[in-house]
N, C-alpha and C positions, 0 to 999 in steps of 0.2 A: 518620482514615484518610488523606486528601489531605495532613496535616505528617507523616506517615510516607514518603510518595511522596517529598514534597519533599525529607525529612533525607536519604533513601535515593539519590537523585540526588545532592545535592549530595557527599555520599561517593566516589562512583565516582570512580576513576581517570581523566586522560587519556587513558590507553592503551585503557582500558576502553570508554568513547564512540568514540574513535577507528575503533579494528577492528570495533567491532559496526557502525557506517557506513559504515567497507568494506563489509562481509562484506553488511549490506542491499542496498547500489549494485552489488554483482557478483550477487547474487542476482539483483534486479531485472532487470538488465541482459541474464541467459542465458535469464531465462524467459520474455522478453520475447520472444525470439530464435527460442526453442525452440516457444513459443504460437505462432508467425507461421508459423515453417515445418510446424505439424501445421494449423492451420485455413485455410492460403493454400495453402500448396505442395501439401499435399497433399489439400488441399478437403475436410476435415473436416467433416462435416453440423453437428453438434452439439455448442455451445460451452458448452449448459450438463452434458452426460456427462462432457466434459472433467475441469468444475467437480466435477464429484461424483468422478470417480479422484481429483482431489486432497483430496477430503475425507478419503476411505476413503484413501488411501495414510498420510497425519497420524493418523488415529484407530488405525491396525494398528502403526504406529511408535511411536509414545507409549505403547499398553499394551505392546508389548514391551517398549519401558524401564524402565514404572514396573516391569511382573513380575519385570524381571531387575534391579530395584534399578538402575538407570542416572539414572531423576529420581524426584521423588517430587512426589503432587499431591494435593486430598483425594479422596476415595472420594465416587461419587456417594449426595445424596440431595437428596431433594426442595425443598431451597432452593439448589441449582445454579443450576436457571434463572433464578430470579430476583436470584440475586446479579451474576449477568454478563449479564442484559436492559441496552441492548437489541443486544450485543455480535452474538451469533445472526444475527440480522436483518441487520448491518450488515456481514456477513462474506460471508453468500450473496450481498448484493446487490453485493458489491463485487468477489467472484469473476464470479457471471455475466454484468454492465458489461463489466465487462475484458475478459474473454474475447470477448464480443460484439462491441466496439471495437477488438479486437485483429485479427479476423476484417473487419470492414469498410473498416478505416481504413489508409491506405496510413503506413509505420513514423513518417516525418518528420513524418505531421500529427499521429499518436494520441500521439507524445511533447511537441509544442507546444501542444495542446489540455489537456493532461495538466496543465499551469504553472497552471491554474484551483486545482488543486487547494490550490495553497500560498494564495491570497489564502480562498480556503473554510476552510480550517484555521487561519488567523487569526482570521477575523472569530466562527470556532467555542470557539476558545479566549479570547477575548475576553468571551464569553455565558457560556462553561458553564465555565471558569478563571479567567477574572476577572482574564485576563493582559494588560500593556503594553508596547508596542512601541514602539521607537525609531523616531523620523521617517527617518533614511537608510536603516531598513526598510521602512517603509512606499511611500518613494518607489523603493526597487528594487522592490518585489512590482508596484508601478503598470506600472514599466516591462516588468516580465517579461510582464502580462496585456495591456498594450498592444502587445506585441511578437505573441503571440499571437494577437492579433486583426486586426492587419496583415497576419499569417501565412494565415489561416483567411479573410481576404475573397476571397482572390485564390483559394482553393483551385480547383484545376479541375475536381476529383472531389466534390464537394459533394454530401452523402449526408446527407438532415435524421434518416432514421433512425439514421446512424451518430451525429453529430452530438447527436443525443439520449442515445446510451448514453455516450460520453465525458462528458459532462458529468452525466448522472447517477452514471459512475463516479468522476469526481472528488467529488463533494458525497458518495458512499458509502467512499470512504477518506477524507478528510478529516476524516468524525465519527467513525468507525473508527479512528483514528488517535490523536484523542483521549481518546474513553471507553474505548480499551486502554489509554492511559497513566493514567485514572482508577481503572480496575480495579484498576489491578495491586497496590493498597494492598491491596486484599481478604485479610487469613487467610486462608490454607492453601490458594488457589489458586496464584499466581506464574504465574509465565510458560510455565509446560507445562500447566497445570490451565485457565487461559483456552486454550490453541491447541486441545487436545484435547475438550474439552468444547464449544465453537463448534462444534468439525466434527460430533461424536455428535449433538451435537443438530439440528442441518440438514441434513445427511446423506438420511433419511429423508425426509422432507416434500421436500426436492427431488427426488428418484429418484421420487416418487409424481407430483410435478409434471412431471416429463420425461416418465413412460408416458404421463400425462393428454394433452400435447398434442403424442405423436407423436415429439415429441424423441429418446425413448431408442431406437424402432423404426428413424429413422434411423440412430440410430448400429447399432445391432447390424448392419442389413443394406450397412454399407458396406463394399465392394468389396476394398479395400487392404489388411482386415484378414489377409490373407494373406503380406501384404510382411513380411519381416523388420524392413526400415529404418523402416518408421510404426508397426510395435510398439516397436521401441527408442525412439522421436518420442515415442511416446504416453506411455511409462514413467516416459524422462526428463521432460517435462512434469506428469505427475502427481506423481513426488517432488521435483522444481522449485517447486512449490505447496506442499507442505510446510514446503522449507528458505526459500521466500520468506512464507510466514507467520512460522518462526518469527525471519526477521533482523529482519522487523518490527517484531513484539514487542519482541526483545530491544534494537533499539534506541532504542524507546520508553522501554523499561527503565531503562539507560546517559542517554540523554538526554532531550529534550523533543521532544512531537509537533510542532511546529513545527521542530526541526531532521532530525526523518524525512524531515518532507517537502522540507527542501530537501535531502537527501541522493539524496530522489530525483529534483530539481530536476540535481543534478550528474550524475547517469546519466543523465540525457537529453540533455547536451550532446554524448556520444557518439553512443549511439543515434540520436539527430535525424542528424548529420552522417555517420554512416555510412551510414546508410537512404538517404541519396543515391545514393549508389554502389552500394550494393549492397542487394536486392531485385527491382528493376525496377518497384517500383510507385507509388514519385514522379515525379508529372509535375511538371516544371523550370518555372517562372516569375519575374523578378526579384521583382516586389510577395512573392511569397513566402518567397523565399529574403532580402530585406531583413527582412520580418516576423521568422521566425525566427532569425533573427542578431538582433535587436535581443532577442527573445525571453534568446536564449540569454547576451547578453552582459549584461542585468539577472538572468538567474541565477545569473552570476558574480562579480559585483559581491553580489547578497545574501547568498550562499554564503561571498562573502569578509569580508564583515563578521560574519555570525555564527559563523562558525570562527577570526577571529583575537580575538575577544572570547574565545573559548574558551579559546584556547590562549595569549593574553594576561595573561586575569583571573585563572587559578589558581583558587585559592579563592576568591579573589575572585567571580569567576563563579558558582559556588555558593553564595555568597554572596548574590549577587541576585537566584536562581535562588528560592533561599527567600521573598524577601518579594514576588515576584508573583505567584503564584495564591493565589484566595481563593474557599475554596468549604464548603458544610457539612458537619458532621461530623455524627455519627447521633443528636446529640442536638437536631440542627438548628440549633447554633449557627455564624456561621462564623468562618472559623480563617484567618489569613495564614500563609502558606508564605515 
């Protein structure tokens, strides 16, 4: 399965990785946007009802495709689950994270806190891909999470609980990131059979988990649901969650989980510097404003090395793209990529 993942990479087009890491970086970057303005501006009780429109927006989109022939995926039976375990799991927790860190954390920290996520997705593909990294990698990722951490000393809004959910949503996309890039060798799921299947299946258990603890009563009796403009908010946000799972995927697909995440490494170079100006919810300090510039300028520096090895290597790139991960195959042997 994993030397099919790898042939299958190393085949894609430039153009192919290219746009699918646009089309992620602008996803990211609106629903970021669009999350902020419904859980801040308009003090959204409930970040994890949020999570479940977006499940339910993905699960209602997807069967209309496959019904009407647009994708095609396998038909559930009862070795779904555990073909795409622990995929489920690592979906919810990375939707609810987020949304929660999205809601607490003012825009310029929850994207510099967020830089975790790339040195986690190493050190995870490293374990569970059996992948090797170049040292002028290794020492830009140093510098992005020391940048980081420069950033976050000085924070003046210092929130251990928010603090906790960012960093647990970093560590739940980062293995998200990679056992979707493991999956996707799987027969007769691909890339619309994982998105849709993740959400059917958690879906439920969470909507039972929101009534459990009051969650979901908040959300029904809030106030605004009257506004035109926080239904439109709410909408867009939940079909925002769909098309940012699936640029995910897809550029999981197209490339390597480690170049996801510096993909999304370079949407926060925006975000971070915009969120200055506009929000109003960064409070200005030098110690922090240097953290995040040094932050942001080993994001650049990593981003540019592994994008011009890309677009340098040719096939070549794909080439060595194959003989790093090593992992087993169902007969439990392992196999180089």
């Amino acid at each position: 399965m994993s030397a099919k993942v790898c042939q299958a990479t190393a085949e894609h087009s430039g153009l192919h990785k290219f746009f699918s890491a646009v089309f992620y970086a602008g996803s990211s970057f609106l629903i970021t946007v669009v999350n902020k303005t419904v859980l801040t501006s308009y003090r959204f009780p409930s970040y994890m009802c949020l999570g479940i429109g977006q499940m339910i927006i993905t699960v209602v989109v997807l069967y209309a495709a496959k019904k009407t022939n647009t994708v095609q995926f396998q038909d559930f039976d009862r070795r779904i689950p555990l073909k795409i375990f622990p995929l489920p799991l690592l979906y919810v927790g990375n939707h609810i994270t987020g949304l929660a860190s999205t809601k607490k954390l003012s825009l310029p920290m929850f994207t510099v806190l967020r830089k975790f996520t790339i040195l986690m997705t190493m050190i995870l593909e490293v374990y569970i891909l059996r992948k090797t990294f170049q040292k002028r990698l290794v020492y830009s990722v140093v510098a992005i999470v020391f940048g980081a951490m420069v950033a976050a000393s000085s924070d003046l809004a210092f929130d251990v609980e928010a603090y906790t959910f960012i960093l647990l949503n970093d560590a739940f996309t980062a293995a998200s990131s990679v056992y979707t890039k493991k999956k996707l060798g799987i027969d007769g799921l691909g890339k619309y059979g994982i998105l849709f299947y993740n959400a059917l299946i958690i879906v439920s258990p969470t909507l039972l988990a929101s009534a459990f603890t009051g969650d979901l009563h908040k959300a029904v009796a809030f106030e605004d649901w009257v506004k035109a403009t926080f239904i439109i908010c709410f909408l867009m946000s939940c079909f925002m969650g769909f098309v940012l799972m699936y640029s995910i995927v897809l550029c999981s697909y197209y490339n390597s989980a480690l170049t996801t995440t510096v993909v999304g490494a370079i949407k926060n170079v925006a975000v971070a510097y915009i969120g200055i100006f506009v929000g109003g919810d960064y409070l200005f300090s030098w110690t922090n404003f240097l953290g995040l510039s040094i932050c942001m300028s080993g994001g650049l520096v990593y981003s540019y090395f592994t994008f011009n090895t890309k677009s340098s290597g040719g096939n070549t790139e794909g080439a060595q793209e194959l003989k790093i991960p090593i992992t087993e195959d169902s007969t439990g042997k392992q196999s180089a990529c």
